[in-house]
PyMOL CGO cylinders between C-alpha atoms (Angstrom):
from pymol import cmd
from pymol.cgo import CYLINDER

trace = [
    CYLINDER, 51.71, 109.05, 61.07, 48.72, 107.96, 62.69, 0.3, 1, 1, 1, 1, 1, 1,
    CYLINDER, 48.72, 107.96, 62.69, 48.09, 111.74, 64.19, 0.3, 1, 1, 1, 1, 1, 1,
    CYLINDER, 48.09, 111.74, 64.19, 48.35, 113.20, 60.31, 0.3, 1, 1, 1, 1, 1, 1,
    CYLINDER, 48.35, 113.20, 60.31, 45.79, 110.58, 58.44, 0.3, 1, 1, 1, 1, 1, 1,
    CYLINDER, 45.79, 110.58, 58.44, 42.58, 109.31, 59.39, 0.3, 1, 1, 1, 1, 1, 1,
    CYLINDER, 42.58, 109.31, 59.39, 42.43, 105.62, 60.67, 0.3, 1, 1, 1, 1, 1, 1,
    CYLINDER, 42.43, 105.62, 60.67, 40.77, 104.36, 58.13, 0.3, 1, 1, 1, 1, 1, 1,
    CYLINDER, 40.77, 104.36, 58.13, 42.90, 105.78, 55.49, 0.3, 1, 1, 1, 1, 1, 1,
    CYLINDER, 42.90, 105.78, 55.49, 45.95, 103.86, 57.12, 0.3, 1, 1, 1, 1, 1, 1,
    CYLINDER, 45.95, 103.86, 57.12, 44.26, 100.89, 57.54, 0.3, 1, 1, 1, 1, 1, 1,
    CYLINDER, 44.26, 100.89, 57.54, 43.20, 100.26, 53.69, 0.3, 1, 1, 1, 1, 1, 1,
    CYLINDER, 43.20, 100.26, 53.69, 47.18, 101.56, 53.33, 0.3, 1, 1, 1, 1, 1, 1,
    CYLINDER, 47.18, 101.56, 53.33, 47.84, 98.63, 54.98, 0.3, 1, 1, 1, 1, 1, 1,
    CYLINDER, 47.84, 98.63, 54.98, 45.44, 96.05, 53.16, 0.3, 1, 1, 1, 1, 1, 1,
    CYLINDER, 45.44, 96.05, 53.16, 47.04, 97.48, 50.17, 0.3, 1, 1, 1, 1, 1, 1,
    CYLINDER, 47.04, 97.48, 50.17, 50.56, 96.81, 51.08, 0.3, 1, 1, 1, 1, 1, 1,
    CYLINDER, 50.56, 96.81, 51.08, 50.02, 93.41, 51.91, 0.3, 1, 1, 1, 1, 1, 1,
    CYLINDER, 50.02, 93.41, 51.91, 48.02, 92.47, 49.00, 0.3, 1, 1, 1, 1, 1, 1,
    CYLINDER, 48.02, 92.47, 49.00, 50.76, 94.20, 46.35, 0.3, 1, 1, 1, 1, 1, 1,
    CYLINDER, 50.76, 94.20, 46.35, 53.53, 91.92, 48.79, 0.3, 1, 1, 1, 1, 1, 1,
    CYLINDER, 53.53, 91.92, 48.79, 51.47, 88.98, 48.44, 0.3, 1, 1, 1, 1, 1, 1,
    CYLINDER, 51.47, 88.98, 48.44, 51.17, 89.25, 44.77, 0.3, 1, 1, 1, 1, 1, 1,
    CYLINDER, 51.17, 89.25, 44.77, 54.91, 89.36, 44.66, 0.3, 1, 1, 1, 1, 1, 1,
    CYLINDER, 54.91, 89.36, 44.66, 55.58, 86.51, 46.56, 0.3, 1, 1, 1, 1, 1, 1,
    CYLINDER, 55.58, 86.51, 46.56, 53.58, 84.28, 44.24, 0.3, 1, 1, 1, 1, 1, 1,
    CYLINDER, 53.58, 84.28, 44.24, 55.03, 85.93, 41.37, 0.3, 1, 1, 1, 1, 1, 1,
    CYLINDER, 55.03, 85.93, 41.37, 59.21, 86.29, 41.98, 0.3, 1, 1, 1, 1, 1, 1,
    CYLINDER, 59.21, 86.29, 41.98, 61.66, 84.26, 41.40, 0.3, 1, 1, 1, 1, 1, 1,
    CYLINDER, 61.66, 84.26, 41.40, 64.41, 86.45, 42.94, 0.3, 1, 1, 1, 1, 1, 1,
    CYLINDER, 64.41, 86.45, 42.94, 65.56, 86.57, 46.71, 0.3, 1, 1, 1, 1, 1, 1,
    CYLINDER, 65.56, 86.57, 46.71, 65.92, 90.28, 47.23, 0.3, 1, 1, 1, 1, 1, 1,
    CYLINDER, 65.92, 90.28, 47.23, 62.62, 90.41, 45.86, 0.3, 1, 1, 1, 1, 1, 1,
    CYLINDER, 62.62, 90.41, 45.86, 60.97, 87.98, 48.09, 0.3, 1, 1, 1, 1, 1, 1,
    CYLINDER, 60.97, 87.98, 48.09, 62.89, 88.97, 51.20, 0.3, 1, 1, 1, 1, 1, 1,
    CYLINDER, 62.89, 88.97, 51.20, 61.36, 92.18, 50.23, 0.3, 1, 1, 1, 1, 1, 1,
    CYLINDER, 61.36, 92.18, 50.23, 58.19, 91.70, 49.98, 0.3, 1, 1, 1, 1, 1, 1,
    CYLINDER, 58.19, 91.70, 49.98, 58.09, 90.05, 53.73, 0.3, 1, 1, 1, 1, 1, 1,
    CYLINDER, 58.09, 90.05, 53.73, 58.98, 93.65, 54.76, 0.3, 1, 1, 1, 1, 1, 1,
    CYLINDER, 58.98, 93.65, 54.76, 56.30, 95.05, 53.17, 0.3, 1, 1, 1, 1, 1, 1,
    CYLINDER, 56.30, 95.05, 53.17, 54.32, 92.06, 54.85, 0.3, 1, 1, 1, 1, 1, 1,
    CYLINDER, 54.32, 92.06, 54.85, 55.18, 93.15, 57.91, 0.3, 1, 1, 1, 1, 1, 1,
    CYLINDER, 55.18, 93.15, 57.91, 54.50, 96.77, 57.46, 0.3, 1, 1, 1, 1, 1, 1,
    CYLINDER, 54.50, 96.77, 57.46, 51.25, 96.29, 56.05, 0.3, 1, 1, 1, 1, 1, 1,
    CYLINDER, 51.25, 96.29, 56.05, 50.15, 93.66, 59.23, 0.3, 1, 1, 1, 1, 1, 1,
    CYLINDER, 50.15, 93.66, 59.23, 51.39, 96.60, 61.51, 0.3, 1, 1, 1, 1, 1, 1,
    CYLINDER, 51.39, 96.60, 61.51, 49.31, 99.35, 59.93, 0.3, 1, 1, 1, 1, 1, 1,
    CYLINDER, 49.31, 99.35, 59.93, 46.00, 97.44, 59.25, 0.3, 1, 1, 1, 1, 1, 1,
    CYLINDER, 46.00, 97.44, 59.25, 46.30, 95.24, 62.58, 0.3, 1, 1, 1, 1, 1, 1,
    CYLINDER, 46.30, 95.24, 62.58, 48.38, 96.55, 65.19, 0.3, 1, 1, 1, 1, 1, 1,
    CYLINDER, 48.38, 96.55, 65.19, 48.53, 100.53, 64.98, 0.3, 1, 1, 1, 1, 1, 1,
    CYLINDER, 48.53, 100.53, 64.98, 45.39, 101.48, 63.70, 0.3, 1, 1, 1, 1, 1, 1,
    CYLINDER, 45.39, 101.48, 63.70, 42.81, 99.66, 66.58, 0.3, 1, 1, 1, 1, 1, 1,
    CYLINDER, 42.81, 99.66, 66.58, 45.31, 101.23, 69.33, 0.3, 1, 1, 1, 1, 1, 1,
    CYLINDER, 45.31, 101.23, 69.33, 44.77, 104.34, 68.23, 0.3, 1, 1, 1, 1, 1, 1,
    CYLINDER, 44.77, 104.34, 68.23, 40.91, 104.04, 67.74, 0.3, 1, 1, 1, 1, 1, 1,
    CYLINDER, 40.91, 104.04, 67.74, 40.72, 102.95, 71.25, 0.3, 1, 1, 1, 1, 1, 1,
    CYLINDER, 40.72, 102.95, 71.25, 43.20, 105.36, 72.54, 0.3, 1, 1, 1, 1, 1, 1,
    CYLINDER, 43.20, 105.36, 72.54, 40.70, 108.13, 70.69, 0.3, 1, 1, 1, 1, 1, 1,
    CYLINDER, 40.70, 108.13, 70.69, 37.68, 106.79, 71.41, 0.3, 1, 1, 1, 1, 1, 1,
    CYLINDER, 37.68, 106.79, 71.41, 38.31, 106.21, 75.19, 0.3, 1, 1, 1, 1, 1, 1,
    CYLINDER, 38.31, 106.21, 75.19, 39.74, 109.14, 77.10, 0.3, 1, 1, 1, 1, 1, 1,
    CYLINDER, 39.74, 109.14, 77.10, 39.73, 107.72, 80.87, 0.3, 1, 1, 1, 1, 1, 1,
    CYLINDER, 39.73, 107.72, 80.87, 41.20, 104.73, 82.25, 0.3, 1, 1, 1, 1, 1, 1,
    CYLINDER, 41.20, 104.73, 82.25, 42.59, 104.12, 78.55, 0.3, 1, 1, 1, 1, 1, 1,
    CYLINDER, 42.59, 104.12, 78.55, 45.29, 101.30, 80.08, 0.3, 1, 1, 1, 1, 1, 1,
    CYLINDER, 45.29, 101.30, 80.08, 41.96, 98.89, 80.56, 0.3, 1, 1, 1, 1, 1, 1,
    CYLINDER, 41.96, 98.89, 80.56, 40.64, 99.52, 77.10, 0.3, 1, 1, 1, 1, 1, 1,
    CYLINDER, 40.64, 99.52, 77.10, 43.75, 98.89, 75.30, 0.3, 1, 1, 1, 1, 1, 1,
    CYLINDER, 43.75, 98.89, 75.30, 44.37, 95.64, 77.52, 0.3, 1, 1, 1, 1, 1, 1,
    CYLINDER, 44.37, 95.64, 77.52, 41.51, 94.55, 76.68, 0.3, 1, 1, 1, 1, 1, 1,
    CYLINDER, 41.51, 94.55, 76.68, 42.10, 95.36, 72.92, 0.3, 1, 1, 1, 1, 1, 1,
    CYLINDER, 42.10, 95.36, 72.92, 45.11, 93.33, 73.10, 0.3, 1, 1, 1, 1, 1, 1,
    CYLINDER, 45.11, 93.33, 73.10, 44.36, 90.38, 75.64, 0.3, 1, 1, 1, 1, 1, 1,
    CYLINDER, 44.36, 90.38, 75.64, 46.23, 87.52, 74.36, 0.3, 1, 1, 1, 1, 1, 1,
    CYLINDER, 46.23, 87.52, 74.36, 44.17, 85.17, 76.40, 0.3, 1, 1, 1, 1, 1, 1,
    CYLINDER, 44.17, 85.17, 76.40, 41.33, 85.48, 73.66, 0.3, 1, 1, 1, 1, 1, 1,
    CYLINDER, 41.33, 85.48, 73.66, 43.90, 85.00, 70.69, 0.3, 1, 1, 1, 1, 1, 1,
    CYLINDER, 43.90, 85.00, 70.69, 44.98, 81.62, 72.65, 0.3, 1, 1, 1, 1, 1, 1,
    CYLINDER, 44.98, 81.62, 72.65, 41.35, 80.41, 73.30, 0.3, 1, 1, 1, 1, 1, 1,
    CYLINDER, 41.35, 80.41, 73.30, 39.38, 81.85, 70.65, 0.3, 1, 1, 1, 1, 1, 1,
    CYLINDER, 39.38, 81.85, 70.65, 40.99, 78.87, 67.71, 0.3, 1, 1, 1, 1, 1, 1,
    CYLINDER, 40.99, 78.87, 67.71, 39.85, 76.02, 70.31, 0.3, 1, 1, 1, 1, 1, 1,
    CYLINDER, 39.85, 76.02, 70.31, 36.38, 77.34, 70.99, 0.3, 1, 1, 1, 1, 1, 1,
    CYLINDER, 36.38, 77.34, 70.99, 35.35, 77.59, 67.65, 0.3, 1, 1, 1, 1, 1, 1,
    CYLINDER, 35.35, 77.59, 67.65, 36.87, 74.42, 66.61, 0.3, 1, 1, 1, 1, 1, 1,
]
cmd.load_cgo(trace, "trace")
């Protein structure tokens, strides 16, 4: 999928997913419904979080690409990043 669109294009695809799920889980009342809309959660998160900057960087950066994507996805700076600001 991500070869076939343009990055950007998936990425609002993804903003729009989770905003139509999140307006259904403040609006249902039925369980199939809610359980869902946490799929489309989850698909949305993927394409406007996880996919789309790996594939920028994996564009953008055609040597030594393992670095550049580990440093797209260090965890260390998701762990500290909450405590410094706070």
């Amino acid at each position: 999928m991500m070869q076939r669109f343009r990055a950007r294009d998936v990425m609002v695809g993804g903003v729009v997913l989770n905003a139509i799920a999140y307006f259904l889980l403040a609006f249902t009342d039925s369980l199939p419904l809610f359980l869902c809309s946490y799929a489309l959660v989850g698909a949305g998160a993927a394409l406007s979080g996880i996919l789309t900057p790996l594939t920028l960087v994996s564009r953008w950066v055609p040597q030594q690409r393992g670095k550049a994507l580990s440093a797209v996805n260090i965890p260390v700076v998701m762990f500290a990043c909450p405590f410094l600001v706070g």
